[in-house]
N, C-alpha and C positions, 0 to 999 in steps of 0.2 A: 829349553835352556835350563831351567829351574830341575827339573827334573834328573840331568844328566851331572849337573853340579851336585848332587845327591849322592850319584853313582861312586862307587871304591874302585871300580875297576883298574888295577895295576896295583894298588896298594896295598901294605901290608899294616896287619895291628896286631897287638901283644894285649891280649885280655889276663890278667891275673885273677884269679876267682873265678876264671870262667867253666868253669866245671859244675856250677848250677845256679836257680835262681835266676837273679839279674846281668850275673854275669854270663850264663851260657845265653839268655834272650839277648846279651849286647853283639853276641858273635855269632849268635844267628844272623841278626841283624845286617852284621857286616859283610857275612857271605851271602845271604840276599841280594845285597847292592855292588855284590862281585867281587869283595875282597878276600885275599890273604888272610888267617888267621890264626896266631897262634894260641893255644888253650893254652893255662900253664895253671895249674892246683897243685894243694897239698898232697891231695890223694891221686896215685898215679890211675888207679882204676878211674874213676871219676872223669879225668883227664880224657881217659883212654874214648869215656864211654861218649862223652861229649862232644869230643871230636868225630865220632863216628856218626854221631846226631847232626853235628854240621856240616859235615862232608858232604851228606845228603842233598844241599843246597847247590854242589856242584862246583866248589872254590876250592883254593889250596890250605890244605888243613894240618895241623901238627900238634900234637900233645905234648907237654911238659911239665913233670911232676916235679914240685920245688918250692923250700921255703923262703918267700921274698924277707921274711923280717931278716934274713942273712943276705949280708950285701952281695958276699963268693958267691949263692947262687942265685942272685940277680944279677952280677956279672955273667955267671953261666948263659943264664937263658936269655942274654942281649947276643953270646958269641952264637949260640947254637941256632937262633933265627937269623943272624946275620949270615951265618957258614949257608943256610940252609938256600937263603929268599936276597943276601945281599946286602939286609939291612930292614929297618921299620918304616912306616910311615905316624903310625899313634900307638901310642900307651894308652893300656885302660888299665887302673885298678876296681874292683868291688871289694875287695876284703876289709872286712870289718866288722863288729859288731861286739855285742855283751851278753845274750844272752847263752848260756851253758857251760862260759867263761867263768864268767864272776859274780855273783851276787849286786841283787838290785838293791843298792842299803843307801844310807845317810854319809854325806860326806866323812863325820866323824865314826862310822864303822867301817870304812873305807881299809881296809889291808894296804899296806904301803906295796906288798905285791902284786894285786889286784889290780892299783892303780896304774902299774910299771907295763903288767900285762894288757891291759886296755890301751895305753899311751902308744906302748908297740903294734899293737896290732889296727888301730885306728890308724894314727898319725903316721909313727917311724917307718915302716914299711913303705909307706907313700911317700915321705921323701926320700928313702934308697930309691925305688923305683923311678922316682922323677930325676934325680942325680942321674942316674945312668942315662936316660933318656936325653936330657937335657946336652949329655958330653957326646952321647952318640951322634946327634943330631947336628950339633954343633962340630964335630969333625968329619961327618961328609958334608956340612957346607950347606946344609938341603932345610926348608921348613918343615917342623911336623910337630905334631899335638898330642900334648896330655891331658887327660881325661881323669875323674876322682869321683868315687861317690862317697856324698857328704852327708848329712841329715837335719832335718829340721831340728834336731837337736843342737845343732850349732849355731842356730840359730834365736833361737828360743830356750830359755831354762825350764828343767824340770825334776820335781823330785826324786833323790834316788839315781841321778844321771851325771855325778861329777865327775870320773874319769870318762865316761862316754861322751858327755857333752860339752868338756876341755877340749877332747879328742879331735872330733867332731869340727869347732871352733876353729879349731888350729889347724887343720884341714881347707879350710875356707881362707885361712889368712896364708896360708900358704900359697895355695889359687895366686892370691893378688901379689905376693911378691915374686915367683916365676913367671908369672904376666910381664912384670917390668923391665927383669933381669931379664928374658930372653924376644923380648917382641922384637928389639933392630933384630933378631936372627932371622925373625917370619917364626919365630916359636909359640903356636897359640894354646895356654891352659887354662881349662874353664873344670867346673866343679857341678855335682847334678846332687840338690837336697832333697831326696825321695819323702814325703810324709809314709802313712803308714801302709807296705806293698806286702801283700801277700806270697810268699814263696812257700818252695818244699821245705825251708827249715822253719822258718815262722809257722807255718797253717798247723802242723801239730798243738801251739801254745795256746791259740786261739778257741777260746769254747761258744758255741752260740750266741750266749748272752755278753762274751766279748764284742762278740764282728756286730751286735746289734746295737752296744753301745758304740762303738766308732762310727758306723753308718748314720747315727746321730748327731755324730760332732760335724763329721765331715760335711759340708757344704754339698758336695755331689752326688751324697746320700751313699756313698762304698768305698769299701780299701782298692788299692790300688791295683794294677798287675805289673809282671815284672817287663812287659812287651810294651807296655806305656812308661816307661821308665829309656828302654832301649830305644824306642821312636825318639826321645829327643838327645842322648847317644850318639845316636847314627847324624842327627843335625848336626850337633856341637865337633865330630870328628869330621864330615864334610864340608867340600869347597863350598854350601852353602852359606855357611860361621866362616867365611874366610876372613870378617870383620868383627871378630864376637873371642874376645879374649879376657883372662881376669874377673871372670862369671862365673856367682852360683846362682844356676838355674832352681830354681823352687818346682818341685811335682809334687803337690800334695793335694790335689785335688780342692783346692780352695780352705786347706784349714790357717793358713796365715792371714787373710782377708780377713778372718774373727778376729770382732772384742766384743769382750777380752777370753781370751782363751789360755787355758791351761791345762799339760797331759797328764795333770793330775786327775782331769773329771773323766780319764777314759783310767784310772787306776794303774796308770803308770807301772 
């Protein structure tokens, strides 16, 4: 019973960022357990290449290259999966982040641009994309879930992190108010706070005596992967969470357990 409550089969999800990292392991993930997937990235190659990765798994796949921080084409790529599959069953975003973006600095050397470009790309994109979700969902009549990845950084302050970790925050409060506003629908949204995971865009940044002091802080003695990230994913978008709404899930391999902790001792 447990097992097939797991299962995607018939359903359909909208991964945004899923073009790598944690977003291509979340739509693996999904076509694993039988679902529909659309890839949707900025880079259409990426998209391209991604979907040809999950296709592998044997489910219905579909690329879509498109910038969600504009609403027109988050409209777009709600018609183009609808025209294609009917309609969604879950939203995932993964986009987000600061590094390559913006500079790691002090609130006060903060560029009022920098801040503008981190708020959109953390936060705003994530609520167009939940907007859309939210109306789609809401006019066929039907339950279905959104999904966010958040970070411990919303959770916890840290040096050098105030548009990220505003971002971040507000991400997590957002979770809790579309939890409220849409559960008479059957609409469930939960939020996943990754501590520190190893992807293909991070593991360049990282040098030895990085990954040796994190495996230090960490409680389970290593960074994360991005396939431990998508195992609880695939729970929080499954009829397993069919009671699990207004949640951010903590994956950090035990660094919030610490005190006191701060990601200043891993040099931020």
């Amino acid at each position: 019973m447990y097992l097939e409550r797991l299962r995607m089969t018939g359903k359909t999800a909208i991964v945004a960022g899923g073009g790598a990292g944690m977003g291509l392991a979340i739509a693996q993930a999904i076509a694993e357990a039988g679902g529909r997937v659309a890839i949707v990235d900025l880079d259409k190659a990426r998209a391209d290449k991604a979907a040809r990765d999950v296709s592998a798994q044997g489910t219905g796949v579909m690329s879509l290259a498109a910038n969600v921080t504009d609403s027109k084409e988050v409209d777009r790529v709600v018609s183009e999966v609808t025209a294609r599959w009917g309609g969604f069953d879950s939203m995932v975003t993964v986009i987000g982040g600061q590094q390559g973006i913006a500079p790691w600095v002090n609130a006060g050397e903060t560029k009022e641009a920098d801040w503008e470009k981190l708020l959109n790309l953390n936060l705003t994109h994530a609520f167009l994309l939940a907007k859309a979700a939210m109306n789609h969902y809401v006019k066929r009549g039907v339950p279905g879930s959104f999904l966010s990845i958040s970070s411990v950084n919303g959770l916890l302050s840290a040096p050098r992190h105030a548009a990220y970790g505003a971002a971040k925050a507000g991400l997590i409060s957002l979770t809790r108010t579309l939890a409220l506003e849409y559960g008479n629908k059957g609409i469930r949204v939960n939020s996943i706070a990754p501590g520190t995971i190893m992807t293909e865009r991070s593991a360049p940044g990282y040098s030895e005596a990085d990954i040796k002091r994190f495996n230090g802080i960490i409680p389970l003695g290593r960074i994360g992967k991005t396939e431990e990230i998508a195992s609880v994913a695939l729970f929080l978008l499954s009829d397993l969470a069919a009671y699990v709404t207004g949640q951010t899930v903590v994956v950090d391999g035990g660094v919030m357990a610490t005190y006191p902790f701060s990601l200043q001792k891993a040099d931020s």
